[in-house]
DSSP file (Angstrom, degrees, kcal/mol; ACC not computed):
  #  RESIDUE AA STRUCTURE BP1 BP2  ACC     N-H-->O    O-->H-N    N-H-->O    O-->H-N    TCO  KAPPA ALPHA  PHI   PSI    X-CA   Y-CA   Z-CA
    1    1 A X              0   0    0      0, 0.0     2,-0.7     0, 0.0    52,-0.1   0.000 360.0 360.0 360.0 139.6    0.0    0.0    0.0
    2    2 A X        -     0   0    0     14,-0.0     2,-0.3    13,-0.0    47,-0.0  -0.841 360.0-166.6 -75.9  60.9    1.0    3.8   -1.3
    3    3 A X        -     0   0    0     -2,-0.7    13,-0.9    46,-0.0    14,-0.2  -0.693  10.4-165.3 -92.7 127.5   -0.3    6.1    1.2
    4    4 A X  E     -A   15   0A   0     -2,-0.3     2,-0.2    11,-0.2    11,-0.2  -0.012   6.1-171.5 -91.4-160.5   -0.2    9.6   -0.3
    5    5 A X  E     -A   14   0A   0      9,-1.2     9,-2.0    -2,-0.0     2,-0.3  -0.813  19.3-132.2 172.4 140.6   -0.4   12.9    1.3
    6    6 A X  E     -A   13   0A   0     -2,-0.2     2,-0.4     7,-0.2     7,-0.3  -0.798  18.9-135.8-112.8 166.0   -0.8   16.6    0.9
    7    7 A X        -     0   0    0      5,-2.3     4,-0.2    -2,-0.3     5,-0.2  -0.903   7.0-150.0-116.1 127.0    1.3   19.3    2.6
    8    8 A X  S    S+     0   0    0     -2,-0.4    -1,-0.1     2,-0.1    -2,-0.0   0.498  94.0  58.8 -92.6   2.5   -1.0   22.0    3.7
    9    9 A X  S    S+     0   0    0      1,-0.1     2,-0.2     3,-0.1    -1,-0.1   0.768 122.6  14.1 -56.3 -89.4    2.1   24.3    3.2
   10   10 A X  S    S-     0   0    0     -4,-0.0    -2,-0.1     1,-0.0    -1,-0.1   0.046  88.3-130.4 -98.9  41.3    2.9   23.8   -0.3
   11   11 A X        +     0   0    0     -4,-0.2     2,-0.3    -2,-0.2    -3,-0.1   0.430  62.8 138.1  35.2  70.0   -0.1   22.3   -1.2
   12   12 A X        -     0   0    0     -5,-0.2    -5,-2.3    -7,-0.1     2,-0.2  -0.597  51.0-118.5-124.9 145.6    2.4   19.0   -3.2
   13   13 A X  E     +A    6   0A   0     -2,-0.3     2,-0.3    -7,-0.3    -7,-0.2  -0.550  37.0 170.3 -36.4 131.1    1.7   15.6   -3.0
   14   14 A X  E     -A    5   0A   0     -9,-2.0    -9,-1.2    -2,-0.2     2,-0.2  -0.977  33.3-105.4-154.9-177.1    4.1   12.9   -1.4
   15   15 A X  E  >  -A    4   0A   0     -2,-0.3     4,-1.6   -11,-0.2   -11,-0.2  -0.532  27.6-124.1-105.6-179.9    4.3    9.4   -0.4
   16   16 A X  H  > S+     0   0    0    -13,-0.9     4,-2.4    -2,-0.2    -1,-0.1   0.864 119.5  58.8 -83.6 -29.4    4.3    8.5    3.3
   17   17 A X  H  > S+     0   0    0      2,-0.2     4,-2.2     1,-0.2    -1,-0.2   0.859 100.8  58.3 -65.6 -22.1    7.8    6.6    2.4
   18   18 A X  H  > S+     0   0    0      2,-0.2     4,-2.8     1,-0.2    -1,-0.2   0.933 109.4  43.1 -32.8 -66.6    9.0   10.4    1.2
   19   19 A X  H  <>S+     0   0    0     -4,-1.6     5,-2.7     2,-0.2     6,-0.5   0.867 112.7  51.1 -61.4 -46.9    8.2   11.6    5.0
   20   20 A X  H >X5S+     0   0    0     -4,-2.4     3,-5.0     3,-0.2     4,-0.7   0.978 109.8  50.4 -56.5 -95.0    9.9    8.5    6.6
   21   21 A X  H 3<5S+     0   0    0     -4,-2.2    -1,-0.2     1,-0.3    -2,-0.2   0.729 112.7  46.2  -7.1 -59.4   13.2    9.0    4.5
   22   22 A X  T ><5S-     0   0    0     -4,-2.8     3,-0.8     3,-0.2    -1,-0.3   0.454 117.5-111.8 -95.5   6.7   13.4   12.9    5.5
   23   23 A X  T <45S-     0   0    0     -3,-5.0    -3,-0.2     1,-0.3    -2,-0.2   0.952  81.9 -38.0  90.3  27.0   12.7   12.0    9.3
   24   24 A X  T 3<<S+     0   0    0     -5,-2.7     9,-2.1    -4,-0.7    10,-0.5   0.485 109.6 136.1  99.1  -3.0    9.1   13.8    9.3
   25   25 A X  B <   -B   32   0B   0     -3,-0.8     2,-0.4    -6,-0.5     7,-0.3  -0.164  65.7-113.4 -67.9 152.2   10.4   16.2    7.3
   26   26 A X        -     0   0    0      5,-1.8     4,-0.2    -4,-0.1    -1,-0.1  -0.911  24.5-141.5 -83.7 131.4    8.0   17.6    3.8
   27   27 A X  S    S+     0   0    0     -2,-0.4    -1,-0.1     2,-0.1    -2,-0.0  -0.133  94.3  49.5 -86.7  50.4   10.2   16.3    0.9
   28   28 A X  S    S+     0   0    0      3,-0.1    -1,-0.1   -16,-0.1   -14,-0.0   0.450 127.4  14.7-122.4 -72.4    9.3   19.7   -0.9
   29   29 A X  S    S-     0   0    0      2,-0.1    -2,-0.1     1,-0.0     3,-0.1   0.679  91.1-124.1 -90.0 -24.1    9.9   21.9    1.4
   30   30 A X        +     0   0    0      1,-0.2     2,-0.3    -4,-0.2    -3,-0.1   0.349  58.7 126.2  67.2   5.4   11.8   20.6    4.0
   31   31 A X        -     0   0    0     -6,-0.1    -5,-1.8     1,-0.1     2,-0.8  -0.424  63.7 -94.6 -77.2 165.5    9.8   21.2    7.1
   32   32 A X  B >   -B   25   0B   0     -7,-0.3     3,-0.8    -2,-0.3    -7,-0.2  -0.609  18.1-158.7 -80.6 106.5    8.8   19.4    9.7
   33   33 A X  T 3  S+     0   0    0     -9,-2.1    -1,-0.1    -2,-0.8    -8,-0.1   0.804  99.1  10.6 -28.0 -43.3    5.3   18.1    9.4
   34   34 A X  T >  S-     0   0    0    -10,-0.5     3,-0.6     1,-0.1    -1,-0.2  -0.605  76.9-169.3-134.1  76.9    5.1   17.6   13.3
   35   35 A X  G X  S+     0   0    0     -3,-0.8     3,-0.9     1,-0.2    -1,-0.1   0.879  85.7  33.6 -48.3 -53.8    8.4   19.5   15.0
   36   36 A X  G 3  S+     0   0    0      1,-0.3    -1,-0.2    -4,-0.1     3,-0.1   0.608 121.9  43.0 -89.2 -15.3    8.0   18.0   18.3
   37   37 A X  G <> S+     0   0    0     -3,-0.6     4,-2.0     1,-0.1    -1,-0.3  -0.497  72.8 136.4-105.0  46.6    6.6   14.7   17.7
   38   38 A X  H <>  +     0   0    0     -3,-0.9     4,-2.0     1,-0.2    -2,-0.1   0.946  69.8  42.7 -60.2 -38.6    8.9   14.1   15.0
   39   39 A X  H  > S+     0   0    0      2,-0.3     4,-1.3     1,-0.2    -1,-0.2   0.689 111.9  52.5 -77.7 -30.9    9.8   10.4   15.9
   40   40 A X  H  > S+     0   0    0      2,-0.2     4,-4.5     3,-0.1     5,-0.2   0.943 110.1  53.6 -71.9 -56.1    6.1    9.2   16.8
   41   41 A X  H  X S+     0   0    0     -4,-2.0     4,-0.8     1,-0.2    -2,-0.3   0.763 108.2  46.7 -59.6 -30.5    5.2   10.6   13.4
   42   42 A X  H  < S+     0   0    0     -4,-2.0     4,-0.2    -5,-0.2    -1,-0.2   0.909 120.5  39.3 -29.9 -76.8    7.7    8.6   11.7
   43   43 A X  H >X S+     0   0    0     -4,-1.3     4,-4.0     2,-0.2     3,-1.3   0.884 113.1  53.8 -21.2 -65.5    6.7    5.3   13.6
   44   44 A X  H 3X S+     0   0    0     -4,-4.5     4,-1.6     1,-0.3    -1,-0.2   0.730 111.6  38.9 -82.3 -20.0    3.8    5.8   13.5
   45   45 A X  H 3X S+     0   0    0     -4,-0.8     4,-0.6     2,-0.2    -1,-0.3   0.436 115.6  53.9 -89.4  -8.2    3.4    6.3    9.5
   46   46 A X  H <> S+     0   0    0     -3,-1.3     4,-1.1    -4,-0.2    -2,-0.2   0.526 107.3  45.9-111.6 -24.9    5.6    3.9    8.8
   47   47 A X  H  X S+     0   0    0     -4,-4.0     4,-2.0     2,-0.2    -2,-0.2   0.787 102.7  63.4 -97.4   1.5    3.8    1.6   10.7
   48   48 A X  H  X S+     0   0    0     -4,-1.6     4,-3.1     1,-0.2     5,-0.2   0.958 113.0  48.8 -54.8 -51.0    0.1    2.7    9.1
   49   49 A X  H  < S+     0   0    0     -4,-0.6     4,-0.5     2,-0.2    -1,-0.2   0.799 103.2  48.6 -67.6 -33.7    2.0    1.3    6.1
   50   50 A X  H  X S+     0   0    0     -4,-1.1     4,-3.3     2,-0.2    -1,-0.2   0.783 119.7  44.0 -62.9 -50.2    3.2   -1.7    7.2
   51   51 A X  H  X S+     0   0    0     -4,-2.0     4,-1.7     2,-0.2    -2,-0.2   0.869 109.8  54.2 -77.6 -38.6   -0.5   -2.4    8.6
   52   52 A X  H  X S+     0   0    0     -4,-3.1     4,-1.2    -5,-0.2    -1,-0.2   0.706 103.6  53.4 -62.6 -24.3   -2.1   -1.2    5.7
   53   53 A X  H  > S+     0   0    0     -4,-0.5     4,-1.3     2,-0.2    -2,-0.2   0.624 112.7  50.3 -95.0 -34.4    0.0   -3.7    3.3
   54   54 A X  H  X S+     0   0    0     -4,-3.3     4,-1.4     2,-0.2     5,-0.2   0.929 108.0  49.8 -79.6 -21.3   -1.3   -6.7    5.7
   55   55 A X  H  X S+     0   0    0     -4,-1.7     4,-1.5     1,-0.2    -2,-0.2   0.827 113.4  43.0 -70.0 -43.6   -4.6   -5.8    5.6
   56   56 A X  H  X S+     0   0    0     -4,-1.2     4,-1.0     2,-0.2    -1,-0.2   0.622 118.5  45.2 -70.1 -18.3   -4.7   -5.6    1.8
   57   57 A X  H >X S+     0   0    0     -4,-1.3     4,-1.4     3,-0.1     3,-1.2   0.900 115.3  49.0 -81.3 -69.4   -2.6   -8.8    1.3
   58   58 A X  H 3X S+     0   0    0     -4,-1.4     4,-1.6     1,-0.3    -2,-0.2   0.675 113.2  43.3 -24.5 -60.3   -4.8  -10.6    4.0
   59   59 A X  H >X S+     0   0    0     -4,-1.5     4,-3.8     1,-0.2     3,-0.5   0.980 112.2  65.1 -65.0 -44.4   -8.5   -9.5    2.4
   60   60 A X  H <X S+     0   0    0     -3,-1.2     4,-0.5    -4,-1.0    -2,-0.2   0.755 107.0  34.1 -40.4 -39.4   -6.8  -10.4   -0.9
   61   61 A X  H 3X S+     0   0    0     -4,-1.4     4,-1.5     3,-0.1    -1,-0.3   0.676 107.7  63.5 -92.5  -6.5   -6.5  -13.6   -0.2
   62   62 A X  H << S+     0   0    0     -4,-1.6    -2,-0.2    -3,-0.5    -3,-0.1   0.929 113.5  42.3 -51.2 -84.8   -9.6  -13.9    1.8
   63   63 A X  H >< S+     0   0    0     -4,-3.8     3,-1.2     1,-0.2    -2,-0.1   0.820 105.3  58.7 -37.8 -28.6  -11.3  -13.0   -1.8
   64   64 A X  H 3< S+     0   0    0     -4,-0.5     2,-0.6    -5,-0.3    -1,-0.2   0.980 106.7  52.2 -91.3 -52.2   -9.2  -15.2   -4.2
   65   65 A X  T 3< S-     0   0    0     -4,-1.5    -1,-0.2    -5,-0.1    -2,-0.2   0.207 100.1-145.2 -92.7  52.3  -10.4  -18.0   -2.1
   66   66 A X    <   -     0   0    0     -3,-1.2     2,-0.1    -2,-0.6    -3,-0.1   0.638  18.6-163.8   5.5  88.3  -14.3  -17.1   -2.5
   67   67 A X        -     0   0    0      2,-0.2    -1,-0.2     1,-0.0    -5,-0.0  -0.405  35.7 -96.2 -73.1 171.1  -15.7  -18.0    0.8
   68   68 A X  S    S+     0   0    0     -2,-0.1     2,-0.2     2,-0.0    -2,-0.0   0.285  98.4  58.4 -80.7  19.6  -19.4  -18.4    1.2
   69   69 A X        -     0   0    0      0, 0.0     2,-0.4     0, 0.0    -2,-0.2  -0.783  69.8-126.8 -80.6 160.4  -19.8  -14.7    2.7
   70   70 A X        -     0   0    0     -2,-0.2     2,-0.4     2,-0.0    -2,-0.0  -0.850  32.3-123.1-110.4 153.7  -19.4  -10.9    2.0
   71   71 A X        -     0   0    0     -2,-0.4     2,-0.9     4,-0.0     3,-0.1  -0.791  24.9-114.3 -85.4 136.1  -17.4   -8.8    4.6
   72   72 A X    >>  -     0   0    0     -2,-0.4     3,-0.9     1,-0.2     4,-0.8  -0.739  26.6-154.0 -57.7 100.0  -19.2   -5.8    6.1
   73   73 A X  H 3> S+     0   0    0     -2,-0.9     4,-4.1     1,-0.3     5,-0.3   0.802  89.7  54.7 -44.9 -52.1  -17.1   -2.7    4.7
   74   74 A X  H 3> S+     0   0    0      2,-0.2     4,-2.0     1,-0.2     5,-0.5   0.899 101.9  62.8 -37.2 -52.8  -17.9   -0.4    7.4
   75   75 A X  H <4 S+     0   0    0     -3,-0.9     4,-0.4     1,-0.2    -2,-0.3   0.928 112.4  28.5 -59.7 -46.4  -16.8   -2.7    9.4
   76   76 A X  H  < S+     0   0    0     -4,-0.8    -2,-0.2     1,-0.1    -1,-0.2   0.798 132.3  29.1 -25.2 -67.7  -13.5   -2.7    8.2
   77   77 A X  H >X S+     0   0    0     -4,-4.1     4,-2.0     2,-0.1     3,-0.8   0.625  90.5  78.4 -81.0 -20.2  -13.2    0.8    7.1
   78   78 A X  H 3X S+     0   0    0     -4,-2.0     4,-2.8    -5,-0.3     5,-0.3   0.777  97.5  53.4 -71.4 -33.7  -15.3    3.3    8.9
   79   79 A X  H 3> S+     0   0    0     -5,-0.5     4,-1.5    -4,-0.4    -1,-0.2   0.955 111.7  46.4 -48.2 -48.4  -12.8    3.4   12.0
   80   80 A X  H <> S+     0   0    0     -3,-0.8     4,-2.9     1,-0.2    -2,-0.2   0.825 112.8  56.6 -90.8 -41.9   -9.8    4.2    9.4
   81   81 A X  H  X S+     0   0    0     -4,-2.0     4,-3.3     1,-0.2    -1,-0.2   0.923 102.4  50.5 -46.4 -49.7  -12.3    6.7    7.9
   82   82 A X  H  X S+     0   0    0     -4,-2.8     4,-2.4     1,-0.2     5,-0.3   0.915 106.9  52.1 -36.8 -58.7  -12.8    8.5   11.0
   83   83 A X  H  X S+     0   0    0     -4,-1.5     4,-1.4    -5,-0.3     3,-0.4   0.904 114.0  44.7 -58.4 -44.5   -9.3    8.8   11.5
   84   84 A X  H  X S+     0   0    0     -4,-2.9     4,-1.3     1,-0.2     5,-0.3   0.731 107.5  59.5 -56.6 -34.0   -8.8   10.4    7.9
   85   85 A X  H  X S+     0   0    0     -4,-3.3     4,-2.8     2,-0.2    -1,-0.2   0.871 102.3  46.4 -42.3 -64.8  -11.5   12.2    8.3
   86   86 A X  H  < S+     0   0    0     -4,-2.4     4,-0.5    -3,-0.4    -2,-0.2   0.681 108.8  62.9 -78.7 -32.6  -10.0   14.2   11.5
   87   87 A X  H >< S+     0   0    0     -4,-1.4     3,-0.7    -5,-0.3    -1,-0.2   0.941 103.1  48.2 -51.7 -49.8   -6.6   14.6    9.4
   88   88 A X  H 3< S+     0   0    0     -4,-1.3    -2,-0.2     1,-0.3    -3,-0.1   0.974 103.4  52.6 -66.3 -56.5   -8.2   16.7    6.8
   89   89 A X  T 3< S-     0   0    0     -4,-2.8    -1,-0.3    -5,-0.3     4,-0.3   0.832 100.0-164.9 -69.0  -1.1  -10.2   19.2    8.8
   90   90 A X    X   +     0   0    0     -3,-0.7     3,-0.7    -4,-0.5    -1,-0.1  -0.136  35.9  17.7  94.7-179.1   -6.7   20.0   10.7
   91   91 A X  T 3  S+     0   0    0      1,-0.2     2,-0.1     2,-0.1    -4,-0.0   0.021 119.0  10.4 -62.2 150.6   -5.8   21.7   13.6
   92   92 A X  T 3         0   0    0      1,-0.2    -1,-0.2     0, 0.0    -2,-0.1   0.331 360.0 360.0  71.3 -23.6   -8.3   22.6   16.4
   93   93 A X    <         0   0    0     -3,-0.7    -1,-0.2    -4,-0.3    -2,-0.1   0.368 360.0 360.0 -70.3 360.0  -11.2   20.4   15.2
């Protein structure tokens, strides 16, 4: 899994492996996303990826061997949503 991102400085695109590389850093700009939680943010995005790449091989092979059920999506996703959700609208909300 890819996870992209936008830098609400200088409104760019990156990947989350971008941010990991430069140490929390924007690779655009070169600040720091999070100054004082640099090292959590690091962690913590690098393990969103890690988790995100078992969860998509894991449901992938769920599907290639068509059990006799569907998975709820909500269940799955609506948590993850949340969380994305609360990224976008930013500080103070």
């Amino acid at each position: 899994m890819k996870i992209k991102g936008t830098c609400r400085r200088c409104g760019r695109e990156f990947l989350v492996e971008q941010v990991i590389r430069n140490g929390g850093r924007c690779p655009w700009d070169g600040k720091p996303f999070q100054a004082d939680y640099a090292v959590v943010l690091v962690d913590s995005l690098r393990d969103a990826e890690a988790a995100g790449n078992t969860l998509e091989n894991a449901l992938e092979k769920v599907a290639d061997i068509e059990p006799e059920f569907v998975l709820d999506i909500d269940s799955v996703i609506a948590r993850i949503r949340d969380h994305l959700e609360r990224l976008e609208r930013g500080h103070g909300t």
